[in-house]
N, C-alpha and C positions, 0 to 999 in steps of 0.2 A: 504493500500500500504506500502511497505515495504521499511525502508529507504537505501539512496542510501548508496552502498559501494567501499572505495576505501582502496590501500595499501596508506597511509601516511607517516609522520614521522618516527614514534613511529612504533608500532610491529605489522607485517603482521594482514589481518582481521581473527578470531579465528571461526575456523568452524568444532571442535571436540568438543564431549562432554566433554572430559579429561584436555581443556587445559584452563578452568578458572583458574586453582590452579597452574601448571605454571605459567601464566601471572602474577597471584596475587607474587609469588615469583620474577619472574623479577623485576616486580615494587618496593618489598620493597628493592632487592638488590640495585636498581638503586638510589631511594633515600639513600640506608645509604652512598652508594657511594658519593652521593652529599652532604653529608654534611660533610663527613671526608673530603673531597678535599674543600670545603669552610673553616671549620676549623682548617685543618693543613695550609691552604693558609694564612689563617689572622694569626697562630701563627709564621707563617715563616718570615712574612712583619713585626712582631712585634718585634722579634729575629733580622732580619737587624737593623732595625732604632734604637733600643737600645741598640743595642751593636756596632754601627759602630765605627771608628777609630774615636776618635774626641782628642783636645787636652786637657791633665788632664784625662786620660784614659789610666790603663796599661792592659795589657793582665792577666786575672789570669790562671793557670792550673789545681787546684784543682776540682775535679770533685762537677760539679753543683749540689743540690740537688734539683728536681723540684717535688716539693709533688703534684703540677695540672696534670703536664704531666704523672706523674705516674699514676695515678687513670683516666684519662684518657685512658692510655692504658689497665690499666683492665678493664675498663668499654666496651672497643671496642671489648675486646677479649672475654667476655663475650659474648654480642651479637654477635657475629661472631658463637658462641657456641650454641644462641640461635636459629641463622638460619638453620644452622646444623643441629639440634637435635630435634627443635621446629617446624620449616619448611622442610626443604630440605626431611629429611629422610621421614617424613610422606606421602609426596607429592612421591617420589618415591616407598614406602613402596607399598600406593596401586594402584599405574599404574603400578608396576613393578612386584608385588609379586601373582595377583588376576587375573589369565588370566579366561577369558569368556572359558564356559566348551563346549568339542568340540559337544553338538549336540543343541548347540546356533551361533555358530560363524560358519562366512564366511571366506576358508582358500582359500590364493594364496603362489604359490611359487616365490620369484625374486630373480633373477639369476643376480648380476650385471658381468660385463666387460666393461674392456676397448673399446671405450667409449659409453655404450650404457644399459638400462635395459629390461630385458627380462621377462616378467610374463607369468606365467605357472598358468592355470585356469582348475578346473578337471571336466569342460563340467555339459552338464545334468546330468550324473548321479551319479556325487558329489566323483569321486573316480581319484585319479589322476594314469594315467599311467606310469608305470615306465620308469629311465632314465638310460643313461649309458655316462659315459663319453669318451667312443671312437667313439660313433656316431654324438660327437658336429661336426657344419658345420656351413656354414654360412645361410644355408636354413633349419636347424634344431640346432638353437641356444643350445637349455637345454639338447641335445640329448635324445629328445621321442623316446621311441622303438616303430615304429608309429604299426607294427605287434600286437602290444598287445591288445586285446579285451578293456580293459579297458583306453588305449589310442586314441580310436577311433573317442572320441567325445571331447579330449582336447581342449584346446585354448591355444595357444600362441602368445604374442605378443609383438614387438616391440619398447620399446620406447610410447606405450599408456595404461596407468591404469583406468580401470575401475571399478568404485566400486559401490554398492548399497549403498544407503543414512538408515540411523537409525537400521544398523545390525554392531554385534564388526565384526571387520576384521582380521583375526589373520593371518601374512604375515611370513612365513617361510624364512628367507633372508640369502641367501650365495652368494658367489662370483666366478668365473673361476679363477684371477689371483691375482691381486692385493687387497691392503685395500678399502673399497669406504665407501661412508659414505651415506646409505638412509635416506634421507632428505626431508620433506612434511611441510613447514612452517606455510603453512593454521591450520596445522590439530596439531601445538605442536608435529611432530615425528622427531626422529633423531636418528639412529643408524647406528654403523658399522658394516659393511660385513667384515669376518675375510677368508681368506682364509684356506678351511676344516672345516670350522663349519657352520653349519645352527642356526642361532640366531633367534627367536621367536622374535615378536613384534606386541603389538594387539592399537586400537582405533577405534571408533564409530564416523563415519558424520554425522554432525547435519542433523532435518527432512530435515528444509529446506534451504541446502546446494549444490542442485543440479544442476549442471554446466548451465543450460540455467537459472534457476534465477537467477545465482550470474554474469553470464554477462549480463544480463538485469540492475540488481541493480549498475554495474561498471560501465553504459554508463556514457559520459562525453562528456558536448558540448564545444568547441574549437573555438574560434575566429580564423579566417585564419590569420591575422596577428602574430598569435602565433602557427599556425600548420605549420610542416615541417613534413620530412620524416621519420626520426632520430629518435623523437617523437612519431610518429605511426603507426610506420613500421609494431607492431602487434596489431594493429585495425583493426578493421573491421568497413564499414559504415551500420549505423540503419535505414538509407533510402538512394532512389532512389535520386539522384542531377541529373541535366540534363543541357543542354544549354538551348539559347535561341527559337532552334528551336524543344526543345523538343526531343531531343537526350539525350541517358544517358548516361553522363561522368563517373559515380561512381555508380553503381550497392550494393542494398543495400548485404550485407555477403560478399562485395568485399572490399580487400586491397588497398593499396597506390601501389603497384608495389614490385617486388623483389630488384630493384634496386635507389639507390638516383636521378639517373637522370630521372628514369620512375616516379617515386614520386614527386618530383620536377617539372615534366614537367604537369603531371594530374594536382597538385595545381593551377598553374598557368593557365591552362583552368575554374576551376575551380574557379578561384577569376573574371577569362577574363566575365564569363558567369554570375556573380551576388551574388554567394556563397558567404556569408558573416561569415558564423560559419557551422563546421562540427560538427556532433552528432553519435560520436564513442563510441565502445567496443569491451574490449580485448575480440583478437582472442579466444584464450587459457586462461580462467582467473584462473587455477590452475593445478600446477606441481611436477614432482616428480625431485628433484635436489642432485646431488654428494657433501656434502660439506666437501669431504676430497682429497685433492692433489694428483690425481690418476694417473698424465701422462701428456705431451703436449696439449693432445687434450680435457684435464678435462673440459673446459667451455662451450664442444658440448654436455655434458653428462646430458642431460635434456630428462624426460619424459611429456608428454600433459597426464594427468589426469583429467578423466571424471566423473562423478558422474548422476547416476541414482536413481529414485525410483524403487519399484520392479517391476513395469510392462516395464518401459524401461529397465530394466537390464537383467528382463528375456527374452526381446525381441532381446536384444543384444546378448547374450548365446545362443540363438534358430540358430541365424542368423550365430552365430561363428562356431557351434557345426557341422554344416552342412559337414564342413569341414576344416580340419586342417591348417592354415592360419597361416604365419609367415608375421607378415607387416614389410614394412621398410621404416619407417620416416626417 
């Protein structure tokens, strides 16, 4: 059994292949950070108290010569040079520079706007049909020329990413208006959509990273005295709760209600009836997120990102391909 997973403190849970060597970056930035801010704190507290105004004490002006603080700062600038050229560049060198060769990789196209992301998927027969940008609509987001033989069996969708688990993913990402910024924090990705450019960005999900295990492994039991609505507005319950007469209050894949007072009022039957701890998991336990200031409405600008193996992905593609389907979440 596979141990439980949750977001924590510290940095979302890592479910690409690519983003050990990140992490391990993070981490050592965050410690040098911690210790330049410890010791410039204590040389600063060291600096007050011996140099305060006291009496039999004048001011000098000649420049101090601190032979610590000097070599100090070489030393930091150094490894600051280190990170750079030792770390940074290498870790970029080859997620940046080594794209997966196109008859290995899984391509999609996303299209962001204001406020919402658009994936463009080239069907069964692996060929995407051509767009035009005077036919964007709000019922034909990317403008497919749906006429096109090779259009015929696209996918488009919504505001929901689905991906195949242990294949590179190579995502073509451009923009209609604005800057956005695609952002996958499970998976270590983050790039900007430039408007007129189509920017390449590839990663591989782990085997087992597939949205129904990783919300099995998020469940989390909940003392009622500690649940509210606020809290689990995007949970779902793991079982059936019922009353006394065997009625059921909370329907297992059912929420708390769209609203606080519909949540707050379920609870309360729910504690009325004997519930003593709920056994929840996130609705949606992974997302595609805008993390660049794109407009008023920046914070609706989230995608639900789903993840398959390849029999559910290709059963999802059979299902899509059927016909051309624009969702809207």
């Amino acid at each position: 059994m596979q141990a439980p997973m949750h977001y924590g403190r510290w940095l979302p849970p890592l479910l690409s292949e690519h983003g050990s060597q990140i992490d391990h970056l993070i981490d050592v930035l965050h410690v040098f950070m911690g210790v330049l801010f410890v010791g410039w704190g204590i040389f600063f507290l060291y600096c007050l108290t011996k140099y305060r105004q006291r009496p039999g004490h004048t001011a000098r002006y000649e420049p101090v010569k601190g032979t610590v603080s000097k070599y100090a700062e070489i030393g930091v600038g150094a490894f600051e040079a280190f990170l750079l050229v030792g770390l940074s560049m290498p870790v970029w060198s080859a997620y940046k520079n080594d794209p997966p060769a196109p008859a290995e990789r899984f391509e999609v196209r996303v299209v962001a706007e204001q406020f919402q992301w658009n994936f463009h998927y080239p069907g069964k027969d692996g060929k995407f049909g051509p767009t035009r940008a005077d036919l964007i609509s709000a019922s034909n987001p990317v403008g497919l020329v749906e006429t096109d033989p090779a259009a015929s069996d696209d996918i488009v969708s919504v505001n929901e990413f689905h991906l195949p688990v242990g294949r590179d993913i190579y995502v073509r990402l451009t923009t209609k208006d604005v800057i956005h910024s695609f952002a996958i924090p499970t998976m270590r990705v983050k790039q900007d959509a430039i408007p007129g450019m189509e920017i390449p960005i590839w990663f591989k999900v782990k085997e087992d990273a597939k949205s129904e295990a990783i919300r099995e492994r998020m469940t989390q039991v909940f003392p009622m005295r500690k649940a509210n609505w606020y809290r689990l507005r995007h949970h779902i319950a793991t079982q059936d709760y019922k009353d006394k007469d065997g009625q059921v209050l909370l329907a297992r894949g059912q929420d708390l209600g769209a609203t606080y007072e519909a949540g707050q009022e379920l609870l309360e039957k729910l504690e009325k009836a004997g519930v003593t701890e709920l056994s929840m998991q996130p609705r949606n336990p992974l997302e595609v997120i805008c993390a660049q200031l794109c407009g008023n409405s920046h914070f609706k600008m989230k995608a639900q990102m789903v993840t398959h193996d390849d029999a559910g992905f290709a059963a999802w593609v059979e299902e899509k391909s059927k016909v051309i389907e624009f969702d809207d979440f």
